[in-house]
C-alpha positions as CSV (number, residue, x, y, z in Angstrom):
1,X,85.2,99.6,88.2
2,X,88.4,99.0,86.0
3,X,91.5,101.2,86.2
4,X,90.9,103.8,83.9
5,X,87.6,104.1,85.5
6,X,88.9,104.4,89.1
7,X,91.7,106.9,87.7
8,X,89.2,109.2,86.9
9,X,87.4,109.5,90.0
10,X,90.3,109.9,91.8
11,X,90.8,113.0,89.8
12,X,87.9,114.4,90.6
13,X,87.7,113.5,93.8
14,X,91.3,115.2,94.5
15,X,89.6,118.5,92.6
16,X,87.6,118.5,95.7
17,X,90.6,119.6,97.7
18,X,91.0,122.6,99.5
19,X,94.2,124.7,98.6
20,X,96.8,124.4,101.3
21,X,96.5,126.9,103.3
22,X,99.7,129.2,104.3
23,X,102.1,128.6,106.9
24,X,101.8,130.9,110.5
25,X,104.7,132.6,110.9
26,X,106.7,130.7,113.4
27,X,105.7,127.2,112.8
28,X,109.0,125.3,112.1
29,X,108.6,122.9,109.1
30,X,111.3,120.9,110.1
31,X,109.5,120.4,114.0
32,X,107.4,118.3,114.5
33,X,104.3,119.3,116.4
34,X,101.6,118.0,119.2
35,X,97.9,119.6,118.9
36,X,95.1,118.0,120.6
37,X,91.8,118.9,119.4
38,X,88.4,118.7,121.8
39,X,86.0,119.1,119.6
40,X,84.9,116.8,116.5
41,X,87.1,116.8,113.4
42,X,84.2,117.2,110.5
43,X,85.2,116.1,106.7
44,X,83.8,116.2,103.7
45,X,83.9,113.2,101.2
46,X,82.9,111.9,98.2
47,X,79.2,110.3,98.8
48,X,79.0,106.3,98.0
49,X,75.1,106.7,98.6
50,X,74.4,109.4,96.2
51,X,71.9,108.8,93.8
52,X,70.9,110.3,90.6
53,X,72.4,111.2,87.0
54,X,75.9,109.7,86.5
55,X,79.0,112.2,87.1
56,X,79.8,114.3,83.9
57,X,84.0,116.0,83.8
58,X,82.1,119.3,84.3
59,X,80.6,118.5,87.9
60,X,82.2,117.4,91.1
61,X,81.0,113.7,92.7
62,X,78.4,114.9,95.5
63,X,79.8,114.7,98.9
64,X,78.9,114.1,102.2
65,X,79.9,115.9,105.6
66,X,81.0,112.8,108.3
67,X,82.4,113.0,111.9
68,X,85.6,111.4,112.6
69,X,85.6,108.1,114.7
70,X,88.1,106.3,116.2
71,X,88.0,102.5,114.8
72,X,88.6,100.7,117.8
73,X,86.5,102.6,120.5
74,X,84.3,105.0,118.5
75,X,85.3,108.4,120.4
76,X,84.8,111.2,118.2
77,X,86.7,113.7,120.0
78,X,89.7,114.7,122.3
79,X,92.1,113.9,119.5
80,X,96.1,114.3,119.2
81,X,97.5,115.3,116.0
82,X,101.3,114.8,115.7
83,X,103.3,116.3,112.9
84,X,105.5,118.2,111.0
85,X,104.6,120.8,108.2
86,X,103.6,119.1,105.0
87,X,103.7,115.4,106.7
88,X,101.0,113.3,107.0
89,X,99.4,113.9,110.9
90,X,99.5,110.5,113.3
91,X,96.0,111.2,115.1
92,X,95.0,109.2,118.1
93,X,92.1,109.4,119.9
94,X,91.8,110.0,124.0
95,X,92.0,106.4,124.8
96,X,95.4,106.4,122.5
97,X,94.1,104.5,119.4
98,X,95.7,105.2,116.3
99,X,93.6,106.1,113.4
100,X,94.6,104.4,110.3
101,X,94.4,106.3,106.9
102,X,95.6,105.8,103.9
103,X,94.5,109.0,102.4
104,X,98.6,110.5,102.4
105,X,96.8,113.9,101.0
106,X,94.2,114.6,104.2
107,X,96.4,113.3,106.9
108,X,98.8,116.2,105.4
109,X,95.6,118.5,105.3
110,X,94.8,117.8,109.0
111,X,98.0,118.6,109.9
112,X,98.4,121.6,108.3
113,X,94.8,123.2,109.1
114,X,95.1,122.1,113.3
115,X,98.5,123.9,112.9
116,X,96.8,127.1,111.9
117,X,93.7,126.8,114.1
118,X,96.4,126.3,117.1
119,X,98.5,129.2,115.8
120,X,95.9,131.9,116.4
């Protein structure tokens, strides 16, 4: 895959966002924040085992639903998000382990949606 190539996925991958969703009233932007989360944290992302017709502009890259997993020990719940409004979450699992991400764009998302979960 050359540049231009992986540019344009990107872009349509990024289409797949979900709009950011509004702030609860009393969450400080400028605090930074501890939720932990029991359950699994579910995503959706692009598919790498989709098969069929190539990807046209008009239609999104088919996607897959996964469960998180922590990459040392495997746990897939009791996480800790920690973070401030519109920053990237630092999620570690129950045993401590530090997920490593370097999607900048859901680690904001997380943040932001275990902010509103918690707020209600």
């Amino acid at each position: 895959m050359d540049d231009h190539e992986r540019d344009e996925l990107l872009a349509r991958i990024e289409g797949l966002a979900t709009p950011e969703p509004e702030r609860p009233t009393g969450i400080d932007p400028d605090v930074e924040h501890e939720v932990t989360v029991v359950d699994a944290i579910s995503y959706t992302a692009p598919n790498p085992f989709a098969q069929g017709e190539p990807m046209s502009d008009a239609s999104p890259p088919p996607t897959m639903t996964s469960t998180l997993a922590c990459q040392q020990c495997g746990s897939t719940s009791g996480w800790t998000l920690r973070g401030r409004w519109g920053s990237p979450a630092v999620i570690s699992c129950a045993a401590g382990h530090v997920l490593e991400s370097r999607d900048h764009r859901w680690l904001v998302s997380i943040m932001q949606r275990a902010l509103v979960t918690a707020a209600r």
